[in-house]
SEBAVEX-442183 format. One record per residue (C-alpha): residue in one letter; x, y, z negated. Coordinates in steps of 0.1 Angstrom, whole numbers, padded with zeros to 4 digits, always signed. Each point is the difference from the previous one (the first is absolute). Example, Ala and Ser with C-alpha at 12.3 -4.5 7.8 and 13.67 -1.06 7.14 Angstrom:
BEGIN
A+0123-0045-0078/S+0014+0034+0007/
This chain:
BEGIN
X+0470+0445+0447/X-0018-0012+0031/X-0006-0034-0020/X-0009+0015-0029/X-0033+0020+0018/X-0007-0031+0014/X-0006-0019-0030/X-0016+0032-0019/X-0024-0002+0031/X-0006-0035+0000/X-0004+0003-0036/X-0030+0026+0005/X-0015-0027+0026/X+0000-0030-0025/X-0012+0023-0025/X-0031+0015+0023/X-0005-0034+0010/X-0005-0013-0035/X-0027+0030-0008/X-0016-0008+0033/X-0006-0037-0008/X-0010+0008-0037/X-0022+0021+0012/X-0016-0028+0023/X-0007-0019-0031/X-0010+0020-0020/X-0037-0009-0012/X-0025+0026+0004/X-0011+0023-0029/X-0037-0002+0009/X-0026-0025+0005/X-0021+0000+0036/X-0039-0003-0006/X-0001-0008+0039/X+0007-0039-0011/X-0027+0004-0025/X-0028+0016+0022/X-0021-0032+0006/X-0004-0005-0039/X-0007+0034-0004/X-0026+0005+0028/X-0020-0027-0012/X+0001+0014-0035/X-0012+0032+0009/X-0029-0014+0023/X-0024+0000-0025/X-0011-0007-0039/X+0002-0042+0001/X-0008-0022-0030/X+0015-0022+0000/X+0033+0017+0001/X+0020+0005-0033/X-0003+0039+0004/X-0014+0028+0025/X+0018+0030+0016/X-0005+0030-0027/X-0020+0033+0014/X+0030+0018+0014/X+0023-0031+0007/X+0030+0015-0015/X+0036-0017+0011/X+0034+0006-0015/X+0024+0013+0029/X+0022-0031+0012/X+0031+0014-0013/X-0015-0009-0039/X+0016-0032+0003/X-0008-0008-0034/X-0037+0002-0004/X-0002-0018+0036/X+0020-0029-0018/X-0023+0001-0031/X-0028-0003+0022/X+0012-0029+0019/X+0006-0016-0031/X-0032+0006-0011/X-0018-0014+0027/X+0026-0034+0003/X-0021-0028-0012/X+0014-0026-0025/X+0012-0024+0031/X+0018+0025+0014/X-0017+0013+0028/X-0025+0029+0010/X-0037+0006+0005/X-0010+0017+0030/X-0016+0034+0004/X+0015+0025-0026/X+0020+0031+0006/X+0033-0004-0019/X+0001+0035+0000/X-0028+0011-0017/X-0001+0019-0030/X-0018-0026-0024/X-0017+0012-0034/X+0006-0019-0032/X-0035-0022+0002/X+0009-0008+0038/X+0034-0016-0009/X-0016-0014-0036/X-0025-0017+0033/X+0031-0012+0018/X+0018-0012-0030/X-0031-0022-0010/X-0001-0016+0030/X+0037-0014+0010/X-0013-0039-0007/X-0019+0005+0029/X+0019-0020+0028/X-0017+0018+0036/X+0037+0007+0015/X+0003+0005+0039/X+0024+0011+0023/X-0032+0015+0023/X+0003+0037+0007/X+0040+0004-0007/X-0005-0015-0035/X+0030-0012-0020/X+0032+0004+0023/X-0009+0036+0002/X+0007+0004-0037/X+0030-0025-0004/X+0018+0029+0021/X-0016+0027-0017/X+0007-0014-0034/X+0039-0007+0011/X+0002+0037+0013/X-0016+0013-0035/X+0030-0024-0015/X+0030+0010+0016/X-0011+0038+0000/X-0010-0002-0043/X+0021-0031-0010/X-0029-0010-0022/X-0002-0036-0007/X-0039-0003+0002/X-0001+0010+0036/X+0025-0026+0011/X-0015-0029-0023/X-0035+0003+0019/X+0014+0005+0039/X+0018-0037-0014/X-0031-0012-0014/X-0021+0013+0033/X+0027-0016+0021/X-0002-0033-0020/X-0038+0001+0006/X+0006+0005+0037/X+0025-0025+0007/X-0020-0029-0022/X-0032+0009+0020/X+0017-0015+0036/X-0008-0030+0013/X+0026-0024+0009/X-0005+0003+0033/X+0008+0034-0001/X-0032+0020+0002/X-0018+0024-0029/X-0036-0002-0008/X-0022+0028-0003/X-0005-0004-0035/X+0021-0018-0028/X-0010-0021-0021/X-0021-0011+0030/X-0034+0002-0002/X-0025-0030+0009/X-0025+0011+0021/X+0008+0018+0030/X+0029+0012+0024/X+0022+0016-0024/X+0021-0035-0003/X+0004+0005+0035/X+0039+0019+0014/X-0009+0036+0007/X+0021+0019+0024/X-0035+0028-0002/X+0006+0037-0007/X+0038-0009-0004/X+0004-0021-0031/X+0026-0024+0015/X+0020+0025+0016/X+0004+0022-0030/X+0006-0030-0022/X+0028-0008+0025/X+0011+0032+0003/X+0010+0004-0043/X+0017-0030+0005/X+0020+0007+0029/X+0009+0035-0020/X+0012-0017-0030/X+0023-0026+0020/X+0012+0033+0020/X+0014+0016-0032/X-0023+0026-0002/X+0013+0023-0030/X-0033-0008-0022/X+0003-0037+0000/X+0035-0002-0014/X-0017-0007-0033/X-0005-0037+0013/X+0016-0027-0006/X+0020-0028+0019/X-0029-0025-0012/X-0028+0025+0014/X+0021+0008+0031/X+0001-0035+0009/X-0036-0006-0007/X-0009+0031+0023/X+0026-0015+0024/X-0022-0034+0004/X-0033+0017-0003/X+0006+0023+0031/X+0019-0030+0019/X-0037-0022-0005/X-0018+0035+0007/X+0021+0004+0034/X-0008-0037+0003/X-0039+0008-0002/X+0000+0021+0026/X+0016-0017+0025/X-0018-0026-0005/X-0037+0014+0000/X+0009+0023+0034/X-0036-0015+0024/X+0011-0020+0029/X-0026-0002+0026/X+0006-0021+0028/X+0040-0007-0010/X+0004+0037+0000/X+0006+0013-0033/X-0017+0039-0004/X-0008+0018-0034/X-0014-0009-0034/X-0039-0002-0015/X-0006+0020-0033/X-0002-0030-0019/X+0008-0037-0002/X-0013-0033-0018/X+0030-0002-0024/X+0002-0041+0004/X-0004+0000+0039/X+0019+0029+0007/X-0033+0008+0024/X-0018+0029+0008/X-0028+0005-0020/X-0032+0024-0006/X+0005+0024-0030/X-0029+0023-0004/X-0034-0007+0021/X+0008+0024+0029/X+0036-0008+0000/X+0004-0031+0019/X+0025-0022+0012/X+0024+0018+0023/X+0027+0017+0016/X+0006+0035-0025/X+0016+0024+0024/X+0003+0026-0033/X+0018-0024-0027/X+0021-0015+0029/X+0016+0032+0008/X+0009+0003-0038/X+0014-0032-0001/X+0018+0002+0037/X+0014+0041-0019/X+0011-0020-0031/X+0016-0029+0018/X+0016+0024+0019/X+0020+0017-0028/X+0019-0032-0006/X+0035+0005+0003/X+0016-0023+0021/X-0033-0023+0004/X+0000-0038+0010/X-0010-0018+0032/X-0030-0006-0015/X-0009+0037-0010/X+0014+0014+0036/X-0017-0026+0018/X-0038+0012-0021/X+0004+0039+0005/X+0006-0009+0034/X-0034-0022+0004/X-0017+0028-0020/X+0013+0030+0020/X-0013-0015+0035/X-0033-0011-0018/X-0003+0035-0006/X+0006+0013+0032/X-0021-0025+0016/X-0032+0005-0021/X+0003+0043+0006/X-0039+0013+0005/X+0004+0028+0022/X-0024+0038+0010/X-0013-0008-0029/X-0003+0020-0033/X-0025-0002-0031/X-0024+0031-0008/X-0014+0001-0036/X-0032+0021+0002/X-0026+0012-0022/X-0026-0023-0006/X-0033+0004-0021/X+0006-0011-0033/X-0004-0033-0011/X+0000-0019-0038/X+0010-0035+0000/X+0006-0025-0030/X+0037+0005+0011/X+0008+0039+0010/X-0015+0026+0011/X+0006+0012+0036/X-0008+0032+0016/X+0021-0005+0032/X+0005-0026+0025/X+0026-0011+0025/X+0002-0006+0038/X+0024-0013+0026/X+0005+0028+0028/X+0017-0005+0036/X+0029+0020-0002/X+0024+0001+0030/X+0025+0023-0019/X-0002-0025-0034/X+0029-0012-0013/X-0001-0040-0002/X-0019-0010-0033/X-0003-0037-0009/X-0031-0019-0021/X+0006-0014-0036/X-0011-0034+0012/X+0008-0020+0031/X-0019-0033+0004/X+0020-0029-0003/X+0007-0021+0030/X-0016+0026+0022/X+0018+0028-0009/X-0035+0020+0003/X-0008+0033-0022/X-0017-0009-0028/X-0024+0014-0025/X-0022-0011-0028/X-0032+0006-0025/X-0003-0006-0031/X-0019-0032+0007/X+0029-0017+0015/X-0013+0005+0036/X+0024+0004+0025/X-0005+0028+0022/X+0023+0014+0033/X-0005+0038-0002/X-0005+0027-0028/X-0036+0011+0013/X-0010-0032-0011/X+0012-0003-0037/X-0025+0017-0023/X+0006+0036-0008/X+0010-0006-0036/X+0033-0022+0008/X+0006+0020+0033/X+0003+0032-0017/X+0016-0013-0035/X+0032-0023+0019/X+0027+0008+0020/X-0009-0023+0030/X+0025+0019+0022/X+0033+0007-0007/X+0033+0016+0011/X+0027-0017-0024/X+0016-0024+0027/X+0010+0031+0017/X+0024+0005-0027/X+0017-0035+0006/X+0001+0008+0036/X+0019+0034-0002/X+0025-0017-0027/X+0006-0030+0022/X+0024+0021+0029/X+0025+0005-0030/X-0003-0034-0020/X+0004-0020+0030/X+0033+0020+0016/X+0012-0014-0036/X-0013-0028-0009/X-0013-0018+0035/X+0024+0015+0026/X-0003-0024+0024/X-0040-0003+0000/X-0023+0032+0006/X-0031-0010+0001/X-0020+0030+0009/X+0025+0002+0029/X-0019+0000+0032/X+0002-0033+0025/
């Protein structure tokens, strides 16, 4: 009898168990807009020309549990290649002439992975499928990851835009505004078995395997080492020399204190990294702690207003001594000297925000709080991963 309410028990257990862990793979029912924001800010800036269509009066959205007209929209929008534009809200309500606009234009080969373009809708388009079973949704998140994984370079990096453009910095690898990290990111969910991918094959599994092994490669590889002592990442790199390189005119050169700490918050959801990957968190962690700005905050204030070719401003920023602050870092550090750095949009160098003209020094986030992030995640990853080696401890 005893052995019988055992196994009834453990039954129940097993059987709880199972739920529990279907449960945990489950794919969500719903589709975030929070991945999608950059598109759709920039959409909703202002009419633009030279954009397929504009925002209509109202900017109506379907709800992101209407998985379906999401997924017609992001099919809509996929360009013949494979890939995306940038700048639309995939959750608009479109007229019939708006998509008729769309339709007409899908020769037209201006595909990016800027502003969480692309991987964003692979995973949106494999949620859509596994939740609808319909066939077109999985056939364009395989034709949007095909795009992606024939736009790397061998060496492991992506460019900005694919095909790559001549003139320019797109050509160059773009950690900026998150690109590489979300790229990396799809692909480390499809080779963790995450519900929506199991529409892959072993063929595309492979090829995701090897893309995200040269990816991992990439990064490694581009971490700045100044002096012998390896510390964070710029936003970009010359794709043949693996070197830091300028992108736009005031974004030079440098140590990027706001991509690193995505990159340091990606490589640190690894599971069971290498040498290699331990070994850059932990250069990347003490860069951060070393290069802390502290009683200091940033104050955006009203400013008289002011039209320029580029924006329009009507407030300004300005540094403020601030013994209660919490430690903020810049965007840029110089290379070699490791000082703050800022810019104009002449390329001129500068060392503090007063001095870069009110236009760029109200409309960029020169200051930023995002290794903080890194930092408080480090105490957990390196009890884990690094036991042996705090860095952060103090000598």
């Amino acid at each position: 009898m005893k052995y019988s309410i055992v196994l009834i028990a453990l039954s129940l257990f097993a059987a709880a168990d199972a739920v529990a862990q279907n449960s945990a793979q489950k794919s969500p029912d719903r589709i975030d807009p929070r991945p999608f924001a950059d598109n759709s800010n920039h959409w909703y800036m202002g009419p633009d020309k030279k954009r397929m269509i504009n925002p209509m009066p109202g900017k109506p959205k379907y709800e992101p549990t209407r998985l379906a007209e999401i997924g017609d929209n992001m099919i809509l929008f996929q360009k013949d290649n494979g890939g995306w534009p940038k700048n639309y809200d995939f959750f608009a309500i479109l007229t019939d002439a708006q998509k008729d606009s769309v339709s007409s234009r899908h020769s037209e080969l201006n595909t990016t992975f800027d502003n969480g373009t692309c991987f964003t809708h692979i995973a949106a388009l494999s949620v859509i499928y596994k939740n609808t079973g319909i066939a077109k949704y999985r056939d364009a998140a395989l034709k949007g990851l095909h795009f992606l994984l024939k736009a790397q370079y061998s060496n492991g990096g992506w460019p900005q835009y694919y095909p790559l453009e001549e003139k320019g910095y797109s050509k160059e690898i773009t950690f900026n505004d998150g690109a590489f990290d979300g790229i990396m990111e799809l692909l480390r969910d499809i080779l963790n078995s995450k519900p929506q991918y199991d529409y892959l094959d072993a063929y595309d599994r492979q090829q995701v395997e090897q893309a995200f092994t040269k990816g991992i490669d990439c990064i490694v590889k581009t971490q700045i080492n100044d002096q012998g002592v390896p510390t964070a990442w710029c936003q970009q790199y010359d794709e043949h020399t693996l070197q830091p390189a300028w992108a736009r005119k005031f974004e030079p050169a440098s140590i990027c204190n706001a991509e690193s700490a995505d990159l340091v918050l990606f490589l640190m959801s690894i599971d069971h990294p290498d040498q290699r990957v331990v070994d850059a968190i932990q250069y990347a962690v003490k860069w951060f702690q070393d290069s802390k700005i502290y009683n200091t905050r940033i104050d955006v204030i009203q400013a008289p207003r002011m039209e320029t070719p580029f924006r329009v401003s009507t407030t300004d920023r300005v540094v403020v001594k601030d013994t209660t602050a919490a430690p903020i870092w810049t965007r840029y550090y110089e290379l070699k000297t490791h000082k703050p750095l800022f810019c104009n949009r002449d390329s001129k160098v500068v060392y503090s925000l007063a001095e870069v003209d009110r236009e760029r020094r109200d409309g960029y986030a020169w200051y930023t709080y995002a290794p903080q992030k890194a930092l408080n995640k480090y105490p957990a990853w390196q009890k884990k991963w690094a036991p042996g080696k705090d860095v952060l401890a103090v000598k």
